[in-house]
TITORTI-804455 format. One line per 4 residues: their letters; for each residue y negated, x, z negated of N, C-alpha, C, CB. Coordinates in steps of 0.001 Angstrom, whole numbers, plus 500000, padded with zeros to 6 digits. Glycine has a CB too. Layout:
% TITORTI-804455
a> Y X Z Y X Z Y X Z Y X Z | ... .
//
This chain:
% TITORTI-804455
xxxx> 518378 513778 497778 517189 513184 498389 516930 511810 497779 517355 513074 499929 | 515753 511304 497330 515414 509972 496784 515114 509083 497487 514555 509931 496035 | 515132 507594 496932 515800 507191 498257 514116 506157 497824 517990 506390 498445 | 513678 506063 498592 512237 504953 498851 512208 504244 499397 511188 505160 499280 .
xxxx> 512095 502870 498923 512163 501278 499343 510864 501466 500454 511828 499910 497783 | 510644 500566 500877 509498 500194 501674 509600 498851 502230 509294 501128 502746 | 508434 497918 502193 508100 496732 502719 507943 496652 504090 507073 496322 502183 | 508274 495490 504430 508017 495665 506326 506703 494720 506719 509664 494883 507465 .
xxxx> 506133 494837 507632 505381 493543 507829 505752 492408 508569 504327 493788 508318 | 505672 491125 508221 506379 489936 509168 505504 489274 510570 506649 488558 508069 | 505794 489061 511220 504986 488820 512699 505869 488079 513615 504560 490276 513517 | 505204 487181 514207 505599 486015 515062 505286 486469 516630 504702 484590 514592 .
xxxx> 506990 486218 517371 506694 486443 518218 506368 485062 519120 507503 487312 518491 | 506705 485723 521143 506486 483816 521465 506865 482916 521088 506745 483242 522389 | 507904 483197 520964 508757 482388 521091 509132 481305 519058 510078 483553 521901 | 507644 481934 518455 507498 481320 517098 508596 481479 516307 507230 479951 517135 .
xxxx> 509506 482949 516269 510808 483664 515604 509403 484772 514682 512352 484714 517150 | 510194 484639 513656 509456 485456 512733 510331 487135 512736 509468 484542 511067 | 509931 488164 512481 510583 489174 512508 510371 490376 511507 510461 489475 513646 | 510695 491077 511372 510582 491940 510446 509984 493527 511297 512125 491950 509657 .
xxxx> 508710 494119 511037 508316 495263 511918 507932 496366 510707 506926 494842 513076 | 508119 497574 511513 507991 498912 510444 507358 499974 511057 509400 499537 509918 | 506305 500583 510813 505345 501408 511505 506761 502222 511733 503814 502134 510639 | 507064 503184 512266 507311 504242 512957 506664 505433 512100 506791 504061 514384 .
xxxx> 505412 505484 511673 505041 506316 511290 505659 506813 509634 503805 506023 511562 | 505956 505899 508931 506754 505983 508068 507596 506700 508131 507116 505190 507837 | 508700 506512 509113 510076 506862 509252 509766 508784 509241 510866 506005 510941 | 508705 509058 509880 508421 510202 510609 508117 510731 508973 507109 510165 512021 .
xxxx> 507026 510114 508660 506608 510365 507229 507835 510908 506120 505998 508919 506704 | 508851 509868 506004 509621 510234 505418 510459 511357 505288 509962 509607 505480 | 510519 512242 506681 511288 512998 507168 510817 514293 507161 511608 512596 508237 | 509457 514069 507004 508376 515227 506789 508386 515302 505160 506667 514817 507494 .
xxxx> 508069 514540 504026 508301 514922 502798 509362 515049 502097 507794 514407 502261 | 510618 514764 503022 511844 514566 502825 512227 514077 501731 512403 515455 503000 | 511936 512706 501933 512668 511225 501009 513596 510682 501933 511494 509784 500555 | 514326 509429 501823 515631 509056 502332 514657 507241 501929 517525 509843 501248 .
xxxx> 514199 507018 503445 513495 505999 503414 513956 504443 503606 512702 506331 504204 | 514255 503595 502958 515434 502247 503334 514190 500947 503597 516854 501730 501536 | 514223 500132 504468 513532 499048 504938 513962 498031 503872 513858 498671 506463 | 513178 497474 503238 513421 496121 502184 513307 494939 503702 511697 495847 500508 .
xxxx> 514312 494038 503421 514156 492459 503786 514759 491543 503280 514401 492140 504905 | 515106 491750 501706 515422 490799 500514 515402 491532 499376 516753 490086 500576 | 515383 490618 498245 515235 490924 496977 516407 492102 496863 515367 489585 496008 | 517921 491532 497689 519074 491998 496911 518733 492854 497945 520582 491258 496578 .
xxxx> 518447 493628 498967 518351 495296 499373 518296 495939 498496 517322 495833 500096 | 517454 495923 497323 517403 496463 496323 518426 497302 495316 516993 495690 495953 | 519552 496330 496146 520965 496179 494950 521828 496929 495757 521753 494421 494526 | 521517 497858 496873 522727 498311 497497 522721 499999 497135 522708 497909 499237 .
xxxx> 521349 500439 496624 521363 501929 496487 520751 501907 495236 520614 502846 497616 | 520116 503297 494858 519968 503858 493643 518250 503716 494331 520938 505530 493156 | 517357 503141 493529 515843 502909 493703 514912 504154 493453 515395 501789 492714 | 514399 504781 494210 513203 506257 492883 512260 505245 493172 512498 508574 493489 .
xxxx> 511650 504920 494380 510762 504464 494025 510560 503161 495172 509792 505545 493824 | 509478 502440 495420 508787 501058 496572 507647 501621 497250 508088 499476 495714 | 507319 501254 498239 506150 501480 499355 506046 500117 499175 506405 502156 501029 | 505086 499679 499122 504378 498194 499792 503077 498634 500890 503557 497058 498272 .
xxxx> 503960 498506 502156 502991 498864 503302 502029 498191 503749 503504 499042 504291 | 501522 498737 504536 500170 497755 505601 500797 496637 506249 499386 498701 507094 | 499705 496305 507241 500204 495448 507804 500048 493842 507192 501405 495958 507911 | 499727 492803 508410 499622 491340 507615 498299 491217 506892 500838 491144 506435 .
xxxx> 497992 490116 506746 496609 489678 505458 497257 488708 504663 494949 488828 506102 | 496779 488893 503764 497292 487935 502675 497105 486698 502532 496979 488221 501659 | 497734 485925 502188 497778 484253 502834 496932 483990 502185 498992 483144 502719 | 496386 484179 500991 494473 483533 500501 493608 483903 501647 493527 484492 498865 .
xxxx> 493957 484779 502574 493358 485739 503402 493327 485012 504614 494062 487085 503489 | 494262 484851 505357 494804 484207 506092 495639 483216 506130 495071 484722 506488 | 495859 482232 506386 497181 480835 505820 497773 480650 507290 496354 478814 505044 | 498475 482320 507589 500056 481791 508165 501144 481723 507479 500601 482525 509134 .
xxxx> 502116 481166 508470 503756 481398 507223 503874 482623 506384 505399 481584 508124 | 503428 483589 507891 504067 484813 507496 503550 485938 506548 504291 485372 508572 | 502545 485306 506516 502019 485852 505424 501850 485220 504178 501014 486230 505724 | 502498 484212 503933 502631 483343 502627 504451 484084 502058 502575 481108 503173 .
xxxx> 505164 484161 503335 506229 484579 503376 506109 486047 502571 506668 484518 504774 | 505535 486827 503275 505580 488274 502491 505298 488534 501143 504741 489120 503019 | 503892 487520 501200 503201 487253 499657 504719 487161 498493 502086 485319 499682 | 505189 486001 498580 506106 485804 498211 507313 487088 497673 506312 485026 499116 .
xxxx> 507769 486888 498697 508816 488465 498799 508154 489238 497881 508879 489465 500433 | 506403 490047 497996 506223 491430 497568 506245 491188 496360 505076 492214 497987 | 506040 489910 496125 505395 489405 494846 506945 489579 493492 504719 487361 495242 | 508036 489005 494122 509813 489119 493423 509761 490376 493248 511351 488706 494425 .
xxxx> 509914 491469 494241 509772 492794 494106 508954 493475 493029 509357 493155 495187 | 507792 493243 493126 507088 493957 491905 507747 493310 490528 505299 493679 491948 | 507950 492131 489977 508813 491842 488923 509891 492502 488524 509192 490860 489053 | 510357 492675 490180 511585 493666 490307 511639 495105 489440 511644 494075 491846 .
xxxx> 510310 495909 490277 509637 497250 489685 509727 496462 488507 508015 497945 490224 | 508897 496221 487576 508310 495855 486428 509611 495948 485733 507483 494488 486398 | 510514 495250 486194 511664 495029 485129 512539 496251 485031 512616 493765 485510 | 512822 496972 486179 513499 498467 486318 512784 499604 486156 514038 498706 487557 .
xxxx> 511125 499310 485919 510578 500850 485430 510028 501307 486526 511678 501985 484909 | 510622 500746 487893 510184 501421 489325 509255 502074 489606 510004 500748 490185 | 508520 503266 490156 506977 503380 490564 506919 503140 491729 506267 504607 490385 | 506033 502535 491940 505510 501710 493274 504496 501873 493813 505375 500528 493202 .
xxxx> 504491 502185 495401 502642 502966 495933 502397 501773 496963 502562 505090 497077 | 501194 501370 496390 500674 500554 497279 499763 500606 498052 500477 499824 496917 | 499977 500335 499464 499377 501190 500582 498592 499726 501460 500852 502263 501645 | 497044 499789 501845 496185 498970 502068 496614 497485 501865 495755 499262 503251 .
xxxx> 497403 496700 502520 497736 495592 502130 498400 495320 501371 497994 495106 502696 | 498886 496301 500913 500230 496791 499616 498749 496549 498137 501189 499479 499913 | 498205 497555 498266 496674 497270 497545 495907 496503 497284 495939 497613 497834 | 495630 495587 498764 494938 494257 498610 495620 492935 497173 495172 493575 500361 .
xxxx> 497247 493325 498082 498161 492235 497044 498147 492854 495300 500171 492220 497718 | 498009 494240 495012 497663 494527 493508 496627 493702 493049 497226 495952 493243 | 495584 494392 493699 493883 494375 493702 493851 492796 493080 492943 494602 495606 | 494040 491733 493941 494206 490175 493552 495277 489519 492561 494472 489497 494777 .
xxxx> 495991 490483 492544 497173 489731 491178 496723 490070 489841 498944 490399 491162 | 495685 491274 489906 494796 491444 488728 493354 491463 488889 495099 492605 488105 | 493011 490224 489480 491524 489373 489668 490524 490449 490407 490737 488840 487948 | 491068 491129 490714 489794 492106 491494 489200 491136 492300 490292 493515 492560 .
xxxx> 488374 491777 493193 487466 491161 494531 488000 491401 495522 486118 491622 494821 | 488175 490754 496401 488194 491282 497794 487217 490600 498926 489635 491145 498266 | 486798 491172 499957 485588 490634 500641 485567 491593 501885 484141 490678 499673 | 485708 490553 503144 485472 490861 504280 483856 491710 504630 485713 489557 504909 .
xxxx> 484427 493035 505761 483226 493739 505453 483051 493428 507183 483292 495549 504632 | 481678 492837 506717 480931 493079 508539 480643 493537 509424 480302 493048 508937 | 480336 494782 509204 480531 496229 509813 481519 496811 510244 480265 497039 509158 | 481919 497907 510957 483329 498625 511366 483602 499901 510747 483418 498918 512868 .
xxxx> 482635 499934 509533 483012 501251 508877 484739 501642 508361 482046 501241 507546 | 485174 500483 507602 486197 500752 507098 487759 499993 508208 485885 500194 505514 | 486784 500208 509503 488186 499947 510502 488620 500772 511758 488077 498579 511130 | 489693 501644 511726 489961 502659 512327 489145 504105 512241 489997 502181 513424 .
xxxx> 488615 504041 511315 487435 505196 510927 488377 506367 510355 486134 504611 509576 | 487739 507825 510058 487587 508246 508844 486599 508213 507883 487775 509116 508920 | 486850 507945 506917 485520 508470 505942 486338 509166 504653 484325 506927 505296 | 484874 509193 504031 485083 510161 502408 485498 509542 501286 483758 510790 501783 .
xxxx> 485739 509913 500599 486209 509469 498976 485914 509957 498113 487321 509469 498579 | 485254 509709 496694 484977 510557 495957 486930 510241 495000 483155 510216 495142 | 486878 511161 494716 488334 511359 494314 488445 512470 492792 489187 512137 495838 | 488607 512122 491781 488852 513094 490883 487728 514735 491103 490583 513315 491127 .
xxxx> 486574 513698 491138 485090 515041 491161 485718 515694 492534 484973 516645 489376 | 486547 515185 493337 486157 516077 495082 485916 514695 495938 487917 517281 496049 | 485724 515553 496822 485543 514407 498390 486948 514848 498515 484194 514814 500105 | 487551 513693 499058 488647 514080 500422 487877 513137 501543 490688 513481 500162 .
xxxx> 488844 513401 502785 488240 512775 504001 489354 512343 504408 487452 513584 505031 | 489739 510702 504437 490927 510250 504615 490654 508798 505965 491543 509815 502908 | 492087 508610 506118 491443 507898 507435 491264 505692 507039 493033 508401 509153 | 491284 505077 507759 490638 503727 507505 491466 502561 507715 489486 503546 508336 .
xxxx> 491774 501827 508446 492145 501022 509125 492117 499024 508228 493581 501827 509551 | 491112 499116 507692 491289 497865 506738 490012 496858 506973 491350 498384 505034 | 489978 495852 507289 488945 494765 507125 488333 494804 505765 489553 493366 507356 | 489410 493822 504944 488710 493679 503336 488683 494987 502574 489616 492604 502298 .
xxxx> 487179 495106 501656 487260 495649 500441 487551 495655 499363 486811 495799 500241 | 488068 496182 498435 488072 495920 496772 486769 496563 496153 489497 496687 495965 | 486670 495520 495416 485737 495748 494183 485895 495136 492846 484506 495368 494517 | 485292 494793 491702 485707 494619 490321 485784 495540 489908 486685 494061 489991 .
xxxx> 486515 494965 488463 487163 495552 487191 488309 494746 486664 486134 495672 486058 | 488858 495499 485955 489952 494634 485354 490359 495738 484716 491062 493811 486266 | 490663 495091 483004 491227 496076 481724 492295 496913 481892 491691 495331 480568 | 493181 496100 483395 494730 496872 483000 494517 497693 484433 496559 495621 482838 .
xxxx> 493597 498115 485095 493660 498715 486259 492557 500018 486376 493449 497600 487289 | 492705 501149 486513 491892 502512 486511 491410 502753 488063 492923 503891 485938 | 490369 502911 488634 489920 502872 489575 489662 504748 489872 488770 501772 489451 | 490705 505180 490681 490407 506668 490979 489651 507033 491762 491263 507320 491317 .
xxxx> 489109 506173 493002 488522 506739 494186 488052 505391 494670 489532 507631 495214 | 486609 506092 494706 485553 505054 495921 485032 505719 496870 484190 504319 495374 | 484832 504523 498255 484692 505592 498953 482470 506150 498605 485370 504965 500878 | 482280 507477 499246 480992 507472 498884 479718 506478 499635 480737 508839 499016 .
xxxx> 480209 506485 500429 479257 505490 501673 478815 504068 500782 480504 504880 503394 | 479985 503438 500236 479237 501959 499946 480108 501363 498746 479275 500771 501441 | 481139 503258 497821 481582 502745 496682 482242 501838 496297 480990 502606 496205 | 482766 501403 497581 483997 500123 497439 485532 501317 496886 484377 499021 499659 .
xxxx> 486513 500521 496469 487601 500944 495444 488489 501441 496491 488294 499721 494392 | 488639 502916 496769 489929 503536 497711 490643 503615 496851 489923 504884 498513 | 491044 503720 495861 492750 503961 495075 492320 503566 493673 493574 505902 495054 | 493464 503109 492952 493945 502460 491600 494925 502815 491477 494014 501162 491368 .
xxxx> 494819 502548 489786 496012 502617 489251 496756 502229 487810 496109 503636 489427 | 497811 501503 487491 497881 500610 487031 497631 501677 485558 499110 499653 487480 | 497563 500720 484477 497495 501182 482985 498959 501177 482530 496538 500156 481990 | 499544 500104 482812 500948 499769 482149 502006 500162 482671 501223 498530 482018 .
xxxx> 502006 500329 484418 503046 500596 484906 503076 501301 485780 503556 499846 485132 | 504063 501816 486174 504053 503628 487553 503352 502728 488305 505944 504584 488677 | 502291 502318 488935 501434 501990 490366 500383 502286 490492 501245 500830 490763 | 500712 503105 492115 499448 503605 492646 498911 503269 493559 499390 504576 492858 .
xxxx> 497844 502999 493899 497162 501718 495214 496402 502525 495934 496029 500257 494683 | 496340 502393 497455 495259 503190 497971 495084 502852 499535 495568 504758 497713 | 493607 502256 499712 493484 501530 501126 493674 502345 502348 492122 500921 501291 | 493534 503881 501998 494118 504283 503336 495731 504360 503266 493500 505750 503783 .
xxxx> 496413 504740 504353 497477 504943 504722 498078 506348 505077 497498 504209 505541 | 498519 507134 503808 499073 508600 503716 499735 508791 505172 500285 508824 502372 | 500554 507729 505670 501657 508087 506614 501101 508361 508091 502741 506887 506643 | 500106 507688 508652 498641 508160 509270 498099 509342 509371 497704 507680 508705 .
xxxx> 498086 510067 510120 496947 510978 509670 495343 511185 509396 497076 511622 510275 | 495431 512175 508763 493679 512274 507764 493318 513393 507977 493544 512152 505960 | 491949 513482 507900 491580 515197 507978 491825 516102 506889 490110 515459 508173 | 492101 515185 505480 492573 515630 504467 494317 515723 504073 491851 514912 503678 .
xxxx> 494585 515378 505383 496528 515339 505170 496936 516165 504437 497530 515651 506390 | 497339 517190 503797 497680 518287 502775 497432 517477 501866 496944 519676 502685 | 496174 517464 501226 495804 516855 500127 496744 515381 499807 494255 516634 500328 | 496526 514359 500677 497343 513024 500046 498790 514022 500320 497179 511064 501140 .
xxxx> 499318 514300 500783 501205 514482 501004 501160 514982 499729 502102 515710 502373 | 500134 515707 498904 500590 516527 497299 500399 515244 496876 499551 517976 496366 | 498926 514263 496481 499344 513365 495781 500628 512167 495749 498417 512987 495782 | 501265 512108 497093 502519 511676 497338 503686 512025 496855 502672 511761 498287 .
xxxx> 503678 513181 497026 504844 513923 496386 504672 514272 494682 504992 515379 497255 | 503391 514204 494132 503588 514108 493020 503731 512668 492246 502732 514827 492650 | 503684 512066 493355 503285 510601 492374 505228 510248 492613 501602 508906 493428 | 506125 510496 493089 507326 510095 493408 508197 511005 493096 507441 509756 494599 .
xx> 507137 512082 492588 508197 513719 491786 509263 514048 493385 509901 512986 489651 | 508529 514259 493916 509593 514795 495535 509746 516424 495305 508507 514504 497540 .
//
């Protein structure tokens, strides 16, 4: 079984203690495509097992985004990690805020959307000449270009960027959240499992 890193999100409780939180849905996720799923909360987690691949999960806004600790904190962290990938070959799926943090380390756009389309919704995607119908949960959009990044899926409604993917290195970005369910669930669990060879 391969063993898949995953990012946690950081969050303050009352008492102003920072903590480390992990959807649940993951865990479930994992158990359903049957990977062997390990929680990152340092660089050296990294160093205790054999890596296939990284999740950089939801969760949090990004401290250009927002300017708490804890999200300057994560910035940070996800940011060692991908060097990490980069330097070991890793493939790495980056999942909405996992995405946002690609999207901006290679100058994309991002931009708060006014509307509630792309929050707790489903909508469509144009995806490799099909629709899928996948589910939402994100404030900011991506948009741009950038030389080293392939843009697979927008959604059709207003053509903002649902998934990327890098030119140079195993990463795959995508603002919904596979581990969630979608009306298209079948469909992402194959692109999951093919993108991590499960």
């Amino acid at each position: 079984m391969k063993n898949i890193f995953l990012t946690q999100g950081i969050y303050k409780d009352k008492n102003n203690s920072l903590y480390f939180k992990t959807d649940i849905n993951w865990i479930i996720y994992s158990q359903k495509l049957k990977f062997n799923i390990i929680q990152i909360n340092s660089l050296s987690s990294l160093n205790t097992q054999k890596v296939h691949g990284i999740i950089f999960s939801g969760g949090n806004d990004l401290f250009e985004l927002s300017k708490k600790p804890e999200n300057l904190i994560r910035d940070k962290l996800e940011k060692k990690i991908i060097r990490f990938a980069i330097k070991k070959k890793i493939p790495c799926l980056f999942v909405c805020r996992g995405m946002q943090l690609l999207a901006k380390m290679n100058k994309l756009n991002l931009k708060k959307k006014k509307n509630k389309f792309h929050v707790n919704n489903n909508h469509k995607i144009s995806f490799k000449k099909k629709t899928l119908n996948v589910n939402s949960f994100h404030n900011y959009v991506v948009n741009g270009k950038n030389k080293n990044i392939i843009t697979l899926a927008t959604t059709i409604k207003d053509q903002t960027i649902e998934m990327i993917e890098h030119k140079k290195y195993n990463f795959l970005a995508m603002m919904f959240h596979p581990e969630r369910t979608s009306p298209d669930q079948k469909k992402i669990d194959l692109i999951i499992k093919n993108f991590f060879k499960l």
